[in-house]
SELOVO-810606 format. One line per 2 residues: number of its first residue (from 1); their letters; for each residue y, x, z of C-alpha. Coordinates in nm, 2 decimals. Example, Ala and Ser with C-alpha at 12.3 -4.5 7.8 and 13.67 -1.06 7.14 Angstrom:
<recs>
1> AS> -0.45:1.23:0.78  -0.11:1.37:0.71
</recs>
This chain:
<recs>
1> XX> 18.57:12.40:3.66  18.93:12.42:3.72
3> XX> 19.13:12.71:3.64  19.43:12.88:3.79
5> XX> 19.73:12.87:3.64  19.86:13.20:3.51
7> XX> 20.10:13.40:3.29  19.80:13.66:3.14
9> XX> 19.60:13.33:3.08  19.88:13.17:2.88
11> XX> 19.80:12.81:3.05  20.11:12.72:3.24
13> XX> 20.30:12.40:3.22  20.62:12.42:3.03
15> XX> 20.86:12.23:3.35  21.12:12.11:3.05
17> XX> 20.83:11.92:2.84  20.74:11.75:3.14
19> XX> 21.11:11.71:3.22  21.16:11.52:2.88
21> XX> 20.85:11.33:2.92  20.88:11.16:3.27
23> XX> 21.25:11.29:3.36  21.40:11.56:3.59
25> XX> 21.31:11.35:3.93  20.98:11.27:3.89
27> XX> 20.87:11.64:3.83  21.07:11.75:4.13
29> XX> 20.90:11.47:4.32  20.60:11.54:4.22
31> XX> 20.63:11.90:4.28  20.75:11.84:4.66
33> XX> 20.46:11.56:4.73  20.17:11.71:4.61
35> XX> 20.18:11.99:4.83  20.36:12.15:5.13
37> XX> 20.58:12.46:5.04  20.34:12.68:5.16
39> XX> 20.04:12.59:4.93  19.96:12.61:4.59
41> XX> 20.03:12.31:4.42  19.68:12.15:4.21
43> XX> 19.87:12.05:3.90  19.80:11.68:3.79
45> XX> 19.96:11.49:3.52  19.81:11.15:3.72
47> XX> 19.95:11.25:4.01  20.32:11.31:3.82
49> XX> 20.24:10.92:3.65  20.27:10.84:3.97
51> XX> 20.55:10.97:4.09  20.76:10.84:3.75
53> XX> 20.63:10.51:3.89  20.70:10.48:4.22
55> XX> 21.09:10.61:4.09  21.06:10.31:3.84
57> XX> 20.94:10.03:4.12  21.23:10.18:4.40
59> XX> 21.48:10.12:4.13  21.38:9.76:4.01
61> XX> 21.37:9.69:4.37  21.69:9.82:4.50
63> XX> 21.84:9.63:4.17  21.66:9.28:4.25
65> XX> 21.85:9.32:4.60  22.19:9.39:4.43
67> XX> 22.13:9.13:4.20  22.12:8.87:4.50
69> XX> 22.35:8.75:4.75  22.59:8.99:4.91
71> XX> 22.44:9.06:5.29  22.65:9.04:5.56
73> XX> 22.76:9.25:5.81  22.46:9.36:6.02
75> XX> 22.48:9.17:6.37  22.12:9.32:6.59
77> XX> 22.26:9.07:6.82  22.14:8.82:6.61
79> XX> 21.76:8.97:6.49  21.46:8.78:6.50
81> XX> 21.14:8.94:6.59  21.05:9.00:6.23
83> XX> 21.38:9.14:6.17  21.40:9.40:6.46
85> XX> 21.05:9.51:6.36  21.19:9.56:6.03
87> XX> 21.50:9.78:6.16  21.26:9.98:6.38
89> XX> 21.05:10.10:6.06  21.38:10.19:5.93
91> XX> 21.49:10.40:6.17  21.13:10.53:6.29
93> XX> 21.15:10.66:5.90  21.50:10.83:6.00
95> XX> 21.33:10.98:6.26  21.06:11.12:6.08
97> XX> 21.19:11.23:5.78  21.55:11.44:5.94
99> XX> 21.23:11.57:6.16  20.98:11.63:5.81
101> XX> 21.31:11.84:5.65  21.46:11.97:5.95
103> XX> 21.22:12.11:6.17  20.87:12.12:5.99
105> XX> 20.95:12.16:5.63  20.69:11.95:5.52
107> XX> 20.84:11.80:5.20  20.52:11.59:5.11
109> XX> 20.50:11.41:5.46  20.86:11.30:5.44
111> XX> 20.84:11.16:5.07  20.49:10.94:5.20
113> XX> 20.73:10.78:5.49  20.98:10.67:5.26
115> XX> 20.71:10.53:5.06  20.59:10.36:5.36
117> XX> 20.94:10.22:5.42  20.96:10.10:5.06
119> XX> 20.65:9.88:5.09  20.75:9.76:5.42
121> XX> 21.05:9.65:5.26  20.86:9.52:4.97
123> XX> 20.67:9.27:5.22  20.98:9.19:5.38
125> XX> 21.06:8.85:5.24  21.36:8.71:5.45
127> XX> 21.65:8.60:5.25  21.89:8.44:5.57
129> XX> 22.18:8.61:5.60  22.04:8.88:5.86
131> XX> 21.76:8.91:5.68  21.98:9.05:5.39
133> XX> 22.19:9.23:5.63  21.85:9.43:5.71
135> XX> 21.69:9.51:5.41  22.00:9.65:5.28
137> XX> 22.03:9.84:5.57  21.67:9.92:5.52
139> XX> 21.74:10.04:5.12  22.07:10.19:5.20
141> XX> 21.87:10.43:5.44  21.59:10.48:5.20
143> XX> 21.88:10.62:4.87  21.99:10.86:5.11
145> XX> 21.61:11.01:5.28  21.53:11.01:4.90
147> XX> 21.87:11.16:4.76  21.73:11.54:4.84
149> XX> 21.42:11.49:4.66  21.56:11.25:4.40
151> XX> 21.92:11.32:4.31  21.99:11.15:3.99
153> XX> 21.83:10.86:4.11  22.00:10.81:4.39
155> XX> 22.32:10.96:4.30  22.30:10.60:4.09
157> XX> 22.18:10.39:4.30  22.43:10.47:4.59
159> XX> 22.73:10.42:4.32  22.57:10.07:4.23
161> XX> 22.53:10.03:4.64  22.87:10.16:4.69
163> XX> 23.10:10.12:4.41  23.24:10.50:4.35
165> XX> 23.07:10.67:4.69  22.98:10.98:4.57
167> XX> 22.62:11.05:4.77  22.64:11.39:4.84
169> XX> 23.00:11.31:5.07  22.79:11.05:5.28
171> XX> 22.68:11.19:5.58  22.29:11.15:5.68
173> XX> 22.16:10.86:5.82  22.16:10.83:6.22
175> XX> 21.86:10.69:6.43  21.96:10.43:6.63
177> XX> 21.78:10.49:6.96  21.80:10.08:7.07
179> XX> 21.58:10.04:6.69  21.32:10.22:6.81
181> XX> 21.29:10.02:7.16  21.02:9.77:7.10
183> XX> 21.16:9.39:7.24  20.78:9.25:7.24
185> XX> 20.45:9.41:7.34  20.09:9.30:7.22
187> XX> 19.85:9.31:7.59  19.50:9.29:7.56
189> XX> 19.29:9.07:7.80  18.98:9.14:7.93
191> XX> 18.74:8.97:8.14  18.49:9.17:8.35
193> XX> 18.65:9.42:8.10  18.53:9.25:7.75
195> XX> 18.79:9.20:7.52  18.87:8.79:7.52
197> XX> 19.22:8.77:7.39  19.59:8.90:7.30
199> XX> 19.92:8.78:7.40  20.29:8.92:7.24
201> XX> 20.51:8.95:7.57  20.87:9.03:7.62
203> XX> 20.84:9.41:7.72  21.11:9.34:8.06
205> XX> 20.82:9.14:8.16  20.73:9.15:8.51
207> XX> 20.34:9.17:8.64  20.34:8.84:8.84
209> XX> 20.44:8.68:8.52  20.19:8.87:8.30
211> XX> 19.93:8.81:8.57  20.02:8.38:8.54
213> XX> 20.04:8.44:8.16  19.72:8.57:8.12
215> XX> 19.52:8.37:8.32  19.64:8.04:8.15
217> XX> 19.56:8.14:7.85  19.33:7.91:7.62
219> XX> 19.08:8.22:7.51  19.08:8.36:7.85
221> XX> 19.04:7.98:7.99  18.69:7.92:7.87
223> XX> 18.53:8.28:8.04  18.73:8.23:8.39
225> XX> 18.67:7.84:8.45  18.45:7.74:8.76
227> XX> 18.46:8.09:8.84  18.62:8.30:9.10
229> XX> 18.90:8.56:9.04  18.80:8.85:9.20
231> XX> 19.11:9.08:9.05  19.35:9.12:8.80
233> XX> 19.42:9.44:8.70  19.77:9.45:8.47
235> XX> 19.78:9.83:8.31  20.17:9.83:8.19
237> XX> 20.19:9.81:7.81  19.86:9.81:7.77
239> XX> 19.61:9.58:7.93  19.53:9.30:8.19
241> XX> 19.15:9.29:8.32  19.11:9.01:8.52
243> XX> 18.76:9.04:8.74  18.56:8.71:8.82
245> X> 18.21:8.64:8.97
</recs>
């Protein structure tokens, strides 16, 4: 079975040895992710492995972007689809982790978001221009959510970023309210309330043009053909169910 830790039982985990072993960050990340302040933490050398990883793969990656072409200023004017959804994970991470810290003190939720952000950014491949000007945007974000549970490693990486910044005189990161405001919508169609098909609509759209939209498309074509529209039904955001006999 598995023991508790405890000074009479002469079975606790020297911090400095794992300190030398996997470094000063991973054991505090560790520490902070594997449980919320409140709980006892289940002590796992795996779970610290992981930790020194994840450190190892956020620094290659914010390197590989230095290493590349210098991004340009940031112009959301000029953000594709892919790019604005990028930006909102971005800031929906802001969001979450200010709140994580803040308001919750729930250490471990916050470190999994910016985990989340760092694969999202992983799969981001764009490399025109705004494409760079976003995933730095994106990594710049993610140096400073990680600086309070990672401070030598982002102490580092914001000088490389930066030049001679010094982190801890950079204020938090800010949410951008207009990140978070989704451009396109994903509507489900139904007919006689089955699921037949999905269309990605501009979220200003009004229901007349939803309506027309719907009803001409291809999937929803082949169920409504040689058949009377009784109804369509447009639930904003959501749905269109278009009723034939």
């Amino acid at each position: 079975g598995m023991g508790k830790m405890s000074k009479s039982k002469n079975n606790g985990i020297d911090p400095q040895t794992m300190i030398d072993q996997y470094g000063a960050d991973a054991v505090r990340l560790f520490t902070m992710f594997a449980a919320p302040p409140e709980q006892s933490l289940e002590w796992s050398d795996a779970g610290l492995e992981g930790s020194q990883r994840f450190i190892k793969r956020f620094w290659r990656q914010v390197q590989q972007h230095l290493a590349g072409p210098v991004a340009p200023a940031l112009d959301v004017a000029k953000l594709n689809q892919k790019q604005q959804d990028m930006r909102r994970k971005t800031h929906a991470t802001i969001e979450k982790v200010s709140d994580d810290i803040d308001r919750r003190n729930t250490f471990n939720t916050a470190i999994a978001a910016i985990m989340e952000l760092s694969n999202a950014i992983s799969k981001f491949d764009d490399s025109s221009e705004q494409g760079l000007a976003v995933r730095a945007e994106s990594l710049r974000t993610s140096v400073l959510l990680l600086s309070p549970f990672t401070p030598h490693l982002c102490h580092s990486l914001w000088q490389a970023f930066e030049g001679t910044d010094d982190i801890l005189q950079t204020p938090w990161p800010e949410v951008d309210a207009q990140a978070l405001v989704k451009s396109n919508i994903d509507m489900m169609i139904q007919v006689n309330g089955k699921l037949r098909s999905k269309i990605s609509i501009d979220a200003n759209t009004d229901r007349d043009t939803i309506q027309q939209l719907a009803l001409a498309d291809d999937k929803v074509q082949s169920f409504i053909t040689d058949k009377a529209v009784r109804k369509v039904i447009v639930v904003p955001n959501k749905l269109v169910n278009i009723v034939v006999s």
